[in-house]
Backbone bond lengths (Angstrom), bond angles and torsions (degrees), N, CA, C in turn:
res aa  C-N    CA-C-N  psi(-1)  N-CA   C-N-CA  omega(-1)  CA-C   N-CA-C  phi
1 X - - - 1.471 - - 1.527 109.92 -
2 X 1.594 107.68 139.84 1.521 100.29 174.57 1.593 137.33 -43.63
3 X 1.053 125.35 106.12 1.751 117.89 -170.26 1.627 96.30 -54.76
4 X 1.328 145.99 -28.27 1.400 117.80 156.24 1.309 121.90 -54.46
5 X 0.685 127.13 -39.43 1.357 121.98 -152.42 1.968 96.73 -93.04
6 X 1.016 123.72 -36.54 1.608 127.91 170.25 1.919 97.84 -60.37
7 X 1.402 122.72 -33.18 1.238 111.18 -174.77 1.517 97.15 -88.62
8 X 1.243 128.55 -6.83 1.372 110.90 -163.28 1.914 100.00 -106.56
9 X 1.421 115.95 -7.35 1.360 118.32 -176.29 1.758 89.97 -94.66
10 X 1.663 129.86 -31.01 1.293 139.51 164.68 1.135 105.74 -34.12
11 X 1.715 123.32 -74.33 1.343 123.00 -170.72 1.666 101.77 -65.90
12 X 1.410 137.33 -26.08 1.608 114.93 -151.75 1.855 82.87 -92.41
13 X 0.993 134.55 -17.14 1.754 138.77 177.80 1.627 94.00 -60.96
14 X 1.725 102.84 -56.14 1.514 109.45 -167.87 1.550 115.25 -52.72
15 X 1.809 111.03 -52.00 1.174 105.47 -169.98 1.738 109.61 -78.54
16 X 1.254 120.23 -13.82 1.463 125.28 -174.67 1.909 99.89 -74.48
17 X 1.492 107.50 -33.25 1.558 96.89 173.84 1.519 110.05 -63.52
18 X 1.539 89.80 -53.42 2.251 90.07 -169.78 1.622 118.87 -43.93
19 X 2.184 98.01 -34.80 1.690 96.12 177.12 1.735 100.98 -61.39
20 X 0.956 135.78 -49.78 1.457 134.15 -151.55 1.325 92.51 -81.32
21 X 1.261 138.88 -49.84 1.102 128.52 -151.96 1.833 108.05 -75.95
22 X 1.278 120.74 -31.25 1.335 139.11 -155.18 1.642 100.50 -120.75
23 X 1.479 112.70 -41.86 1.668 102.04 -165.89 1.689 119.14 -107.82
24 X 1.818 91.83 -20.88 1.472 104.93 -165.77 1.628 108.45 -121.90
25 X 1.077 89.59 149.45 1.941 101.22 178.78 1.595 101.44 -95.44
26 X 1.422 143.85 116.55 1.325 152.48 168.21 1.710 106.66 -47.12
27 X 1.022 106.56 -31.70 1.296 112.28 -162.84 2.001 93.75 -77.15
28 X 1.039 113.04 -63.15 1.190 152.28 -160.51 1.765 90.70 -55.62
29 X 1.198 112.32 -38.78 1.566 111.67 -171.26 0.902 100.99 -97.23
30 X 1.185 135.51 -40.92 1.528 119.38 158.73 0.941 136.72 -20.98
31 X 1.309 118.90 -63.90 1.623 147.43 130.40 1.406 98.79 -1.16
32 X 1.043 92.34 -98.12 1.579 90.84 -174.33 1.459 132.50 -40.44
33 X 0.480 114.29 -21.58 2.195 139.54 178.51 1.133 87.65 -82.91
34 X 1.540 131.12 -76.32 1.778 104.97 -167.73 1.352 127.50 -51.80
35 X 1.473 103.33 -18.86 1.534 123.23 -174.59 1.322 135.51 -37.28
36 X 1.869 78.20 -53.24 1.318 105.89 168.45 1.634 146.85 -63.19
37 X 1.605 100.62 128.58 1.322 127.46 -169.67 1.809 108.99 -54.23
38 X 1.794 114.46 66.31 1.577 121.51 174.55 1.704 94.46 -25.39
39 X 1.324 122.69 -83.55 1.547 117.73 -166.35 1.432 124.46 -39.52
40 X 1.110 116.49 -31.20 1.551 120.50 175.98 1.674 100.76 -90.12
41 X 1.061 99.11 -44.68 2.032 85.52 171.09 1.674 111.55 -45.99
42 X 1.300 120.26 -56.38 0.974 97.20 151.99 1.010 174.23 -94.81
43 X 1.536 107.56 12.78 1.403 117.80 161.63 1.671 97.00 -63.10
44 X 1.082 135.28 -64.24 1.248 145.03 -169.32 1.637 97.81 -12.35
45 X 1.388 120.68 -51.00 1.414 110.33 -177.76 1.521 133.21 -90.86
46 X 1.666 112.15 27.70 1.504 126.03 179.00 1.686 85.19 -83.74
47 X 1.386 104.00 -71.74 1.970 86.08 -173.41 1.777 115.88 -30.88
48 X 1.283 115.14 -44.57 1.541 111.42 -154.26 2.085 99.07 -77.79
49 X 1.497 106.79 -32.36 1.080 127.53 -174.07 2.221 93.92 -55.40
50 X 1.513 85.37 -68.65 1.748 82.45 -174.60 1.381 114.40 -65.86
51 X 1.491 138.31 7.36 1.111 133.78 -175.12 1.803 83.46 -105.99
52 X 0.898 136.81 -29.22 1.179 128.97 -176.72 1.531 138.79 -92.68
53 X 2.020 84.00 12.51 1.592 103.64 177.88 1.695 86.84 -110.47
54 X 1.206 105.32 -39.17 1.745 102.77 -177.84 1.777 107.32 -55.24
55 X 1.566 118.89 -41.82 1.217 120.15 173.93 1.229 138.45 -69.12
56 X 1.692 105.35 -21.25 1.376 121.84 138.60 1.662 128.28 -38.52
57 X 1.239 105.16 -77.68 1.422 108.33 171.42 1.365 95.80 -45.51
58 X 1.312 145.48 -106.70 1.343 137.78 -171.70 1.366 116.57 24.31
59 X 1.339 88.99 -78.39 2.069 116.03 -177.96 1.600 111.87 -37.26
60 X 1.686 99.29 -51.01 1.267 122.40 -160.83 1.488 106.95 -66.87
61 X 1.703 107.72 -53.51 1.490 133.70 169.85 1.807 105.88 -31.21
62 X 1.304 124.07 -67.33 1.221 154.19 -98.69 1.821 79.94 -128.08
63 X 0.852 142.70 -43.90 1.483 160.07 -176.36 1.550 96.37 -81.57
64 X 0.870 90.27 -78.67 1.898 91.03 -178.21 1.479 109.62 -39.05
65 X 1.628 110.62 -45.05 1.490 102.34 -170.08 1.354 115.81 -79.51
66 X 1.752 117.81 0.50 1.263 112.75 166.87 1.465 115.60 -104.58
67 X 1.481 118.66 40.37 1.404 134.64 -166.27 1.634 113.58 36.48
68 X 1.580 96.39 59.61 1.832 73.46 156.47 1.434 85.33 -150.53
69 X 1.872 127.69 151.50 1.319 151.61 -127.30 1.673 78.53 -111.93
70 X 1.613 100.63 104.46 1.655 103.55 169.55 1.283 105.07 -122.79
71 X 1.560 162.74 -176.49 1.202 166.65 -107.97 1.710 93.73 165.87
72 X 1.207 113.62 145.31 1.562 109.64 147.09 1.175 130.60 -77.35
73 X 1.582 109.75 -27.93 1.377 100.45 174.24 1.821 120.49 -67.63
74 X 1.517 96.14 -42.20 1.782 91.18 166.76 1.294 100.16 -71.75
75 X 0.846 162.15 -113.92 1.837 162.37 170.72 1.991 91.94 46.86
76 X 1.148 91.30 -60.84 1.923 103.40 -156.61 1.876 91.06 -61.13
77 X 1.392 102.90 -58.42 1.721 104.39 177.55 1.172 115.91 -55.27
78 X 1.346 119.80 -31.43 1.713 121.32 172.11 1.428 99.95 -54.28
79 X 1.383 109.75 -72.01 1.672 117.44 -176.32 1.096 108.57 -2.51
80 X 1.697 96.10 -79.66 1.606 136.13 -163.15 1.475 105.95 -34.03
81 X 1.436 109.76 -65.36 1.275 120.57 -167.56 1.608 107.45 -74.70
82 X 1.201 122.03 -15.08 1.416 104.17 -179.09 1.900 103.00 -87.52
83 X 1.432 100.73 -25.43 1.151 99.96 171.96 1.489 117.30 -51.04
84 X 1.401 101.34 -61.20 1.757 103.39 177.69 1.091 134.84 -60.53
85 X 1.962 111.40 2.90 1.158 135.48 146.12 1.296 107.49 -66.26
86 X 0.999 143.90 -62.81 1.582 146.90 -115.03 2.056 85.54 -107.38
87 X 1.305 126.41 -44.90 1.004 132.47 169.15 1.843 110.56 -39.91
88 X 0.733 102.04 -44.61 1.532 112.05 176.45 1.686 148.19 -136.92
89 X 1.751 72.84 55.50 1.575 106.85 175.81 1.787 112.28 -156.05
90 X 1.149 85.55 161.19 1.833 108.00 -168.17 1.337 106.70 -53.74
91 X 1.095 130.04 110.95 1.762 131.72 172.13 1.494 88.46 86.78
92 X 0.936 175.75 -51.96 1.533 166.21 -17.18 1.566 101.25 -44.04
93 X 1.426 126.05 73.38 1.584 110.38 156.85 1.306 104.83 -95.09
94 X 1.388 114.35 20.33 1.571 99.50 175.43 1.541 114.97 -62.22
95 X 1.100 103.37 -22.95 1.667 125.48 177.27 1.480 108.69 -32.56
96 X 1.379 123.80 -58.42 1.476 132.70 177.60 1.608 97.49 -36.55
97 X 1.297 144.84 -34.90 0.939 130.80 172.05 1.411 133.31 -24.95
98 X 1.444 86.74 -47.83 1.684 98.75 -179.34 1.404 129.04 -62.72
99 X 1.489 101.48 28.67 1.724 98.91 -170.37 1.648 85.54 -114.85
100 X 1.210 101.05 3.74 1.798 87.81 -166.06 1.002 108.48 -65.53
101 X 1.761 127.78 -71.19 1.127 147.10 -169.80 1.874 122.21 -39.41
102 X 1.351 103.30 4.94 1.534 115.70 -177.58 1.605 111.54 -101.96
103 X 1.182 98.96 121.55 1.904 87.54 -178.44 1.599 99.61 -94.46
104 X 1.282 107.61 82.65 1.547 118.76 150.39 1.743 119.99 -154.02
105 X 1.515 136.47 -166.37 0.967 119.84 -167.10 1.470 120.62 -60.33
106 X 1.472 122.98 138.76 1.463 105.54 -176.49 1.218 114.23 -90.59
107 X 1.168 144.95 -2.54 1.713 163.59 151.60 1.993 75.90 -30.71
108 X 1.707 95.90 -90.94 1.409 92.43 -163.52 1.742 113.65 -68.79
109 X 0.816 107.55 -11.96 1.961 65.83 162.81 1.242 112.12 -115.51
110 X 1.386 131.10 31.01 2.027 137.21 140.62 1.865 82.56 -59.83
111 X 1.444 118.06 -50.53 1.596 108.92 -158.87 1.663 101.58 -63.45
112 X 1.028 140.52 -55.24 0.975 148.98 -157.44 1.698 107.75 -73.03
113 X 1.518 112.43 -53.28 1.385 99.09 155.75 1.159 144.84 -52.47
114 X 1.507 97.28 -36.48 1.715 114.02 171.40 1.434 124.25 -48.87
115 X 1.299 90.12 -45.98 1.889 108.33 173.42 1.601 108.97 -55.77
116 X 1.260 108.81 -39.90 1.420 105.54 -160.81 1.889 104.93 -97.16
117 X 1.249 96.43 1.66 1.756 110.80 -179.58 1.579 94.57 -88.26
118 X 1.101 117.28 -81.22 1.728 121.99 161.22 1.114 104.34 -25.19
119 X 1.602 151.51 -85.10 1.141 124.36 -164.56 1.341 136.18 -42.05
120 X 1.539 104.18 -47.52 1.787 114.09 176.81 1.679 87.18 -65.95
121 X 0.987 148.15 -75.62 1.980 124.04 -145.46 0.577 84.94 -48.01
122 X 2.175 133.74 -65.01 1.436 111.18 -154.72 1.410 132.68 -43.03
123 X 1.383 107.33 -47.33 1.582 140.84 159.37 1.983 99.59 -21.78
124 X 0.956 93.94 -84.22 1.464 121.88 171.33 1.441 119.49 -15.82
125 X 1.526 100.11 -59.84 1.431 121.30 179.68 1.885 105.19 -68.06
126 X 1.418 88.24 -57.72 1.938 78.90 177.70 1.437 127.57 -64.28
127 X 0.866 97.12 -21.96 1.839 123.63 -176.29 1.423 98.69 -78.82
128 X 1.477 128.55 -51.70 1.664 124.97 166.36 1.463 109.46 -69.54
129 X 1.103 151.98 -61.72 1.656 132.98 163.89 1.156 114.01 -11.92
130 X 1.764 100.54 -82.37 1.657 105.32 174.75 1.829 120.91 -8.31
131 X 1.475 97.12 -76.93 1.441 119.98 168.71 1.044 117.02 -25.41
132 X 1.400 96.09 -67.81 1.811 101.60 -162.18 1.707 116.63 -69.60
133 X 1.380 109.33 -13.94 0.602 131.40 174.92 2.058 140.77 -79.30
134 X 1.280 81.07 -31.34 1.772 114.85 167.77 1.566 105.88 -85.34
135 X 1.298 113.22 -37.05 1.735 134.76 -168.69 2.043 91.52 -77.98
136 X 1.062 123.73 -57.42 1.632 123.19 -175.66 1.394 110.24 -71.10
137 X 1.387 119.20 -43.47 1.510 117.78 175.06 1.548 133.30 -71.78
138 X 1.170 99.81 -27.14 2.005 124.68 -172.18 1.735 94.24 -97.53
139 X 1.375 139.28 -43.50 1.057 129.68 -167.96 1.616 115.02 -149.34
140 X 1.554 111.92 32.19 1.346 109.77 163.76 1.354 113.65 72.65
141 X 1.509 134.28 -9.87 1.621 117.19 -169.58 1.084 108.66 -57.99
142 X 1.194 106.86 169.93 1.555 122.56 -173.39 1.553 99.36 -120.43
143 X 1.183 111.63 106.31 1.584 108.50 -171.75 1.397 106.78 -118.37
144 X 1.866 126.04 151.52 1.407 112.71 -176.29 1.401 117.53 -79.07
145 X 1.576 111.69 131.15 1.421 114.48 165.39 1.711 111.80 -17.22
146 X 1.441 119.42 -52.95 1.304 145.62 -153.10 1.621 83.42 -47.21
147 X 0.963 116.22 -80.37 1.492 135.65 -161.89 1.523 106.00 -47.00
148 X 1.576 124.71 -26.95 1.514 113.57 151.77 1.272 119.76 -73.88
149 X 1.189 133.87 -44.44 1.244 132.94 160.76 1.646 122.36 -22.05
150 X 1.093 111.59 -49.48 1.493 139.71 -168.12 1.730 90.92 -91.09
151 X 0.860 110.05 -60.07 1.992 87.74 176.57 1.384 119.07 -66.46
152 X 1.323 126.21 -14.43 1.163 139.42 167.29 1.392 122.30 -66.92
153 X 1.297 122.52 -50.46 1.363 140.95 154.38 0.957 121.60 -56.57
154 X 1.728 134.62 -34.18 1.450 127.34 162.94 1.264 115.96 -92.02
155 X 1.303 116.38 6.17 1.669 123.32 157.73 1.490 113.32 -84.49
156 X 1.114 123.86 -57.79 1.190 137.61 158.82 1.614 132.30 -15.97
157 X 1.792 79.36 -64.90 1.480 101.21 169.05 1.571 115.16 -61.57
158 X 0.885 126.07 -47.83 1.700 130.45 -157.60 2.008 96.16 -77.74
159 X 1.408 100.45 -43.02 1.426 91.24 171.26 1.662 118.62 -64.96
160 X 1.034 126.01 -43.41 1.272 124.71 163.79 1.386 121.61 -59.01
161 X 1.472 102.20 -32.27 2.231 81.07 166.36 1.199 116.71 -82.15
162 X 1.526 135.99 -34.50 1.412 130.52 158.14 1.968 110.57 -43.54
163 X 0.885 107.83 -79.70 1.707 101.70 169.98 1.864 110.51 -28.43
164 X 1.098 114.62 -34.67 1.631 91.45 -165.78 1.346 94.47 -110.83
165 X 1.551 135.12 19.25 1.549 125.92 168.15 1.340 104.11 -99.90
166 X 1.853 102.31 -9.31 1.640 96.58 -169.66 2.134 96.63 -104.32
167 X 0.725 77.26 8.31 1.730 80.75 -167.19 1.969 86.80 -89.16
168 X 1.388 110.79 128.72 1.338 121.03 -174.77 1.925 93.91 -85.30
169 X 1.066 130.28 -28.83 1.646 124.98 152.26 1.973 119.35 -32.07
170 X 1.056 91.87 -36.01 1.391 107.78 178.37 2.156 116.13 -56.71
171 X 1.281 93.03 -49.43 1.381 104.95 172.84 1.580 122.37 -70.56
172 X 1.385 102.94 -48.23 1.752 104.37 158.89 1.433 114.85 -51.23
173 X 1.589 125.98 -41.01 1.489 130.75 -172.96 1.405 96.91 -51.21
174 X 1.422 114.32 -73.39 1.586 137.20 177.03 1.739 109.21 -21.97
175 X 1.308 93.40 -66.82 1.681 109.03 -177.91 1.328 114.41 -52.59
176 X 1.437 136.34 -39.86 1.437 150.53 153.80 1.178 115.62 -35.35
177 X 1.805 111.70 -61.94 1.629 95.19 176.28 1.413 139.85 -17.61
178 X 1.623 121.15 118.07 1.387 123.76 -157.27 1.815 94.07 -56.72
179 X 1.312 125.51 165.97 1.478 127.72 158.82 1.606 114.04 45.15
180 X 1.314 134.34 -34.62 1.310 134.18 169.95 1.310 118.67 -97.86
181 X 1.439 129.75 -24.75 1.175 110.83 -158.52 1.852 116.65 -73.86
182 X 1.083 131.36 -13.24 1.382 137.86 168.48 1.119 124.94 -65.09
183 X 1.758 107.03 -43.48 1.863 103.12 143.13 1.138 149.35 -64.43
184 X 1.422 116.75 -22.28 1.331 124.61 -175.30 1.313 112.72 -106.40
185 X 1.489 111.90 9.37 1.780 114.69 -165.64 1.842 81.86 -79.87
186 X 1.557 120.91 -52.26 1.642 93.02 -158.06 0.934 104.25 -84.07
187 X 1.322 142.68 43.46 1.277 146.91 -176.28 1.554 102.82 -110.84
188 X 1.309 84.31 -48.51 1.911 109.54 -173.01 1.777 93.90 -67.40
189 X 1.408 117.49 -54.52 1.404 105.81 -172.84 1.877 107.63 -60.60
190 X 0.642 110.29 -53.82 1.552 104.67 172.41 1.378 124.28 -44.53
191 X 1.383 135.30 -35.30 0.838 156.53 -161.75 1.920 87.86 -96.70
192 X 1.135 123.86 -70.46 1.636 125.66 177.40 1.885 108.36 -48.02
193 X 1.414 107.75 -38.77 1.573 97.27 -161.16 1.846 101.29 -97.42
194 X 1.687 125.21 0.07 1.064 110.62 137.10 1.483 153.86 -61.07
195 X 2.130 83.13 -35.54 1.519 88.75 161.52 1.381 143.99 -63.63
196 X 1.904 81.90 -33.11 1.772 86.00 -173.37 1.707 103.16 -75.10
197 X 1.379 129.79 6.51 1.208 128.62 -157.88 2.111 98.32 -80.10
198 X 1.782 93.02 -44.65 1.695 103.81 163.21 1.069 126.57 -85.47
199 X 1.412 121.29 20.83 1.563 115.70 -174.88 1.967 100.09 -90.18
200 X 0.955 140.85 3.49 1.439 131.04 139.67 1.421 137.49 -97.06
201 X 1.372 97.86 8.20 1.670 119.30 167.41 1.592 126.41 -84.48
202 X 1.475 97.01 -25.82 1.260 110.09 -175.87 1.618 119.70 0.76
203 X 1.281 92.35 -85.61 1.582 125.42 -175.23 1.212 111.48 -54.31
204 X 1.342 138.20 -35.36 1.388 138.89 142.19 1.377 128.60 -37.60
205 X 1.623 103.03 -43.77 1.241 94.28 173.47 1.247 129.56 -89.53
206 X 1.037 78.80 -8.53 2.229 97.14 175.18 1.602 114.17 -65.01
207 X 1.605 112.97 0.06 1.486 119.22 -161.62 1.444 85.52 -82.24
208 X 1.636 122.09 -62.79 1.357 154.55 -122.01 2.225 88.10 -64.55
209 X 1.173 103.84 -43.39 1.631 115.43 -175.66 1.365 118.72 -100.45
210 X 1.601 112.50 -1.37 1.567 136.38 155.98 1.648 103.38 -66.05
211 X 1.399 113.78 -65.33 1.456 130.62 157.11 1.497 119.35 -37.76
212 X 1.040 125.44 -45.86 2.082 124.92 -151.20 1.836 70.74 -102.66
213 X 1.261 136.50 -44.92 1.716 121.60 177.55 1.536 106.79 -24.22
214 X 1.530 97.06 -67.76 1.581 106.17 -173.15 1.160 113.27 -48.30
215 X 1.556 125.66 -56.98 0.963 124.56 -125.02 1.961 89.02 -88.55
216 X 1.494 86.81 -31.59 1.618 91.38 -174.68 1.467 135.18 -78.58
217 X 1.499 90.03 -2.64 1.549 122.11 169.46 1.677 107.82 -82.45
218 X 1.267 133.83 -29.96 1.509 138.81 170.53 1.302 105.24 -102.61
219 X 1.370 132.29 -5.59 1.417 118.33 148.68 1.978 108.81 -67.18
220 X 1.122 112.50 -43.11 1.589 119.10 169.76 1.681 116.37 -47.84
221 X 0.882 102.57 -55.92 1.449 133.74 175.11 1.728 105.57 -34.30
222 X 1.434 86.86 -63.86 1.956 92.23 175.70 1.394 116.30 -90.41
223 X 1.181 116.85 -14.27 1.686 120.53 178.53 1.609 92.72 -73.31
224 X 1.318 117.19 -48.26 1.800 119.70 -158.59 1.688 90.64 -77.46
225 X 1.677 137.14 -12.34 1.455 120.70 161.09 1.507 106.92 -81.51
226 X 1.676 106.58 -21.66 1.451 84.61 -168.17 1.963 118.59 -75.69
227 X 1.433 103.43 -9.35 1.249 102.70 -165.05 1.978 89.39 -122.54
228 X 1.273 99.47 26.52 1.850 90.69 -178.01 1.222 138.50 89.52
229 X 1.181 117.61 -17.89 1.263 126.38 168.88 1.323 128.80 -62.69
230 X 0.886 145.31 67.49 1.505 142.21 -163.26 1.371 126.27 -86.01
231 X 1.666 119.48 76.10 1.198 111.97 -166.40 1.502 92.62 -130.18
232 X 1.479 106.74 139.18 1.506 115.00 -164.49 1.511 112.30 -66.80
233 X 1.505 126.56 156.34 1.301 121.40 179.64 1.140 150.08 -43.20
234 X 1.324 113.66 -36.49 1.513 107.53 154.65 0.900 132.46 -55.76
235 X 1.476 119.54 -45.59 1.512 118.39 162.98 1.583 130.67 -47.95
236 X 1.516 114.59 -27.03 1.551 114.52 -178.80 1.833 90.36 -92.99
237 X 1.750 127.63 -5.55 1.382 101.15 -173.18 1.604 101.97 -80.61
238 X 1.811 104.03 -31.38 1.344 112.02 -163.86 1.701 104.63 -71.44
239 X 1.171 124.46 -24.53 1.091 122.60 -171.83 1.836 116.06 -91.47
240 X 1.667 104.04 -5.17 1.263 93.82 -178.84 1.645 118.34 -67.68
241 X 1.504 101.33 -48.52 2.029 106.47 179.62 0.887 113.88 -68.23
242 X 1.391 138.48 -4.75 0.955 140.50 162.26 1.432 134.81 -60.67
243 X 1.801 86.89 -66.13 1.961 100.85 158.85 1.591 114.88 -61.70
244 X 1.203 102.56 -41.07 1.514 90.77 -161.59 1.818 103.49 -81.54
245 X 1.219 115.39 -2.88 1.736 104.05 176.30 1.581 97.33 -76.81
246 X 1.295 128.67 -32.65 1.414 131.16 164.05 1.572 102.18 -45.29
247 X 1.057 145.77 -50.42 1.733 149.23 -179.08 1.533 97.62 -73.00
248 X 1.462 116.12 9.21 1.939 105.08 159.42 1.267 112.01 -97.62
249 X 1.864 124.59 -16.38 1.141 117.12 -160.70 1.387 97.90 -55.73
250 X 1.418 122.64 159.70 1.182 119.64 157.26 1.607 119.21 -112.36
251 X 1.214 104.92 80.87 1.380 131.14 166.53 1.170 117.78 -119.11
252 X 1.138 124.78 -52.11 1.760 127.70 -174.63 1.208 105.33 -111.50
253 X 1.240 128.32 154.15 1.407 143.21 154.39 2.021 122.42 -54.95
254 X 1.694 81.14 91.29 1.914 79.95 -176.40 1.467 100.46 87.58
255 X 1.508 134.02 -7.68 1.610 121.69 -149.19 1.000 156.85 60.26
256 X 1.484 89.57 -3.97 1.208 120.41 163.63 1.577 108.83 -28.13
257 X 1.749 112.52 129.50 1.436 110.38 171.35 1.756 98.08 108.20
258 X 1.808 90.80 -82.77 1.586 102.94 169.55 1.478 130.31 -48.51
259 X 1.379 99.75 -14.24 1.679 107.92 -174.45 1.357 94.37 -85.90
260 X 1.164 106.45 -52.84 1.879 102.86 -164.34 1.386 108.81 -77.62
261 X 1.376 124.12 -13.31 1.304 124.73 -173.42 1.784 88.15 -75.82
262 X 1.206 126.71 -54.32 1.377 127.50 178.51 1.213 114.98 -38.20
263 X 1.255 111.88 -58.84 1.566 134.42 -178.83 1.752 101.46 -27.26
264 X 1.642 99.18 -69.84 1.251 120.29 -170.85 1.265 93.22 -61.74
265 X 1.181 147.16 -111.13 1.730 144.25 -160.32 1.184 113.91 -12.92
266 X 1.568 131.06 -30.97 1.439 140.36 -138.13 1.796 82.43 -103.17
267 X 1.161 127.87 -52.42 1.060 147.30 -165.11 1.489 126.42 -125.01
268 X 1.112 114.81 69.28 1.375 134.58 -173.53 1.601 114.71 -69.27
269 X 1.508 111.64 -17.85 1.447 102.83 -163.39 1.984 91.65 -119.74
270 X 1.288 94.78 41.59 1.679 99.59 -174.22 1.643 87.99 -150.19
271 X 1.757 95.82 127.49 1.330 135.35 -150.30 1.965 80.41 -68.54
272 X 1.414 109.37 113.28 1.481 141.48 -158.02 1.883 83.40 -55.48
273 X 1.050 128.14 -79.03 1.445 139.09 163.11 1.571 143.12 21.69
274 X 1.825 77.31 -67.02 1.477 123.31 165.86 1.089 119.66 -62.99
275 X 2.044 116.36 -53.74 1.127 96.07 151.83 1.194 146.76 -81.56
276 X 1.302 137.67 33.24 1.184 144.78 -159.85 0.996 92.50 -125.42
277 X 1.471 142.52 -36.56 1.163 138.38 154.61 1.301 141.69 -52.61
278 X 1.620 122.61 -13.82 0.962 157.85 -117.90 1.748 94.18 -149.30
279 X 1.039 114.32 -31.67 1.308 109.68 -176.90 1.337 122.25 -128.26
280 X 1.766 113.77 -12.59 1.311 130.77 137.38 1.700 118.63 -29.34
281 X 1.522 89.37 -69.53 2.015 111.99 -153.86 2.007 92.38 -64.55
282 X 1.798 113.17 -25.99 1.336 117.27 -176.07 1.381 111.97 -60.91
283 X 1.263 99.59 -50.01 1.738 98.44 -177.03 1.679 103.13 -78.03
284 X 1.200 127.15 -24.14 1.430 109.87 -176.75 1.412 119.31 -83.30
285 X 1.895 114.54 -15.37 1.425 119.52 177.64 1.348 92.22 -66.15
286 X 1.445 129.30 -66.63 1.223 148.70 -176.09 1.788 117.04 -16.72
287 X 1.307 77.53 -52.27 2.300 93.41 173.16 1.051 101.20 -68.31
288 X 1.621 136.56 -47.62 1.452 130.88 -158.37 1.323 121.23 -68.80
289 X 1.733 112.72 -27.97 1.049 98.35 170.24 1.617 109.46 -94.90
290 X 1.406 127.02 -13.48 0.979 107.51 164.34 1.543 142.88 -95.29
291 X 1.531 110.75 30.85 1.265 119.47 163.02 1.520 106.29 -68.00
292 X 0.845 129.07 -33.22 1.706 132.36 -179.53 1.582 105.02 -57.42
293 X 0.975 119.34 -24.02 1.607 120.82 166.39 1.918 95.50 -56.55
294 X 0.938 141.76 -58.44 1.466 133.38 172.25 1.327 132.17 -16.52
295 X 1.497 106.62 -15.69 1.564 108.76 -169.17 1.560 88.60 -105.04
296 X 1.328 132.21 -2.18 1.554 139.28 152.75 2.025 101.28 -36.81
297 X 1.520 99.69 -48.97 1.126 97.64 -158.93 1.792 108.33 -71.44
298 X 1.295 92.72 -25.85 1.725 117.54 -174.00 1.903 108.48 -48.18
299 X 1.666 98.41 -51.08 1.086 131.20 -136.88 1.464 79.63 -88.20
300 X 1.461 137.56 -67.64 1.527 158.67 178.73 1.918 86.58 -21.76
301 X 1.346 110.80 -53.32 1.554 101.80 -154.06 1.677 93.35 -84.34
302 X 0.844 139.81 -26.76 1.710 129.39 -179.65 1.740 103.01 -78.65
């Protein structure tokens, strides 16, 4: 197993002791966990469910337009399964997964996913400003500079890898590599001429996580009745890119730890517990529907 990723489930164990040990009563969360409203837990995952048929098509869209014969229904299981990658890995690149399940070159569809990985952070990043931003003006939080910084940098960033896959300098760079670069150049071109295949789609595809915002903001919406929280919708839409660009750090697995530690700071006068519960049951609704990405693997062997 990757030694990142064993150090990065290390630290989310580490910081999940310090919450309990220092912020949370065991007893008390318990409590809270039985509390919880099973029927609204699962409703909670019809929003994430239909954002994940819309992200299907996406996949499906996005594949096709780099000529290779994808299905939505495999497209949607690709999703799935890269999702149930991304759930349980560092920053979520488990996501790249989702190129597996395609029987064509995998150079190009890492490119094609890649594109569509970069778009959502970017997404992400503007979508958390926004937030943080509606969140300091409407109700005073006090949020860390840090966290603009960090949307800035993964804005930044994503424009600069589109700029340097389209920059034909890029392929000479590649080709240079001491001892590798002669192998990995047609790898790299495949990987470049999928991308450039969406580089006038952009904005189209920028809808697809304009959409899963909403939708993933009223998945919040019913998760925060199912465990008590009752804060009206805008507030769980504005607060979703926000929390979840915190689930890019790549320190913990998913963020786990870091999410709820947020939770708690963000919301001091909300029974510490609750949220821990609250951001637990998120990442585990989150897997349930995407264990169904598994039949990706089904599908690979026929």
């Amino acid at each position: 197993m990757n030694k990142r990723f064993l150090l990065s489930v290390a630290v989310s164990i580490f910081i999940l002791y310090i919450l309990f040990s220092k912020f949370l009563n065991f007893e008390e969360f318990l409590t809270a966990l039985s509390s919880v409203s099973i029927l609204l837990f699962l409703a909670s995952d019809i929003p994430y469910l239909i954002q994940a048929v819309l992200m299907g098509y996406r996949l499906s869209w996005a594949m096709r337009r780099s000529g290779v014969e994808a299905g939505w229904k495999d497209s949607f299981f690709a999703h799935l399964f890269g999702m149930l990658g991304s759930d349980f890995s560092v920053g979520r690149t488990g996501y790249l997964l989702s190129s597996l399940p395609f029987k064509s070159k995998l150079a190009g569809n890492i490119g094609v996913v890649s594109a569509l990985t970069v778009i959502d952070v970017i997404a992400k990043a503007i979508f958390g400003t926004i937030s943080a931003v509606f969140l300091i003006y409407l109700f005073g939080l006090s949020i860390n500079p840090v966290l603009f910084l960090f949307a800035a940098t993964v804005f930044l960033g994503g424009i600069m890898f589109f700029t340097l896959i389209a920059s034909q300098k890029s392929i000479k760079i590649v080709s240079k590599i001491p001892l590798l670069g002669k192998k990995i150049l047609p790898y790299y071109q495949d990987f470049r001429s999928s991308l450039e295949s969406l580089r006038g789609s952009l904005l189209f595809l920028f809808i697809f996580p304009l959409l899963g915002w909403l939708l993933r903001g009223l998945e919040w919406n019913i998760l925060g009745y199912a465990v008590g929280i009752n804060f009206p919708f805008h507030i769980w839409l504005m607060l979703h890119p926000l929390l979840t660009l915190v689930r890019l750090i790549p320190v913990t697995v998913t963020g786990l730890g870091v999410f709820e530690a947020t939770l708690i700071v963000l919301f001091p006068e909300i029974n510490p517990e609750t949220l821990a519960v609250f951001g637990i049951l998120d990442m585990i609704n989150n897997s349930l529907v995407d264990m169904f990405g598994l039949f990706s693997l089904w599908r690979m062997r026929g």
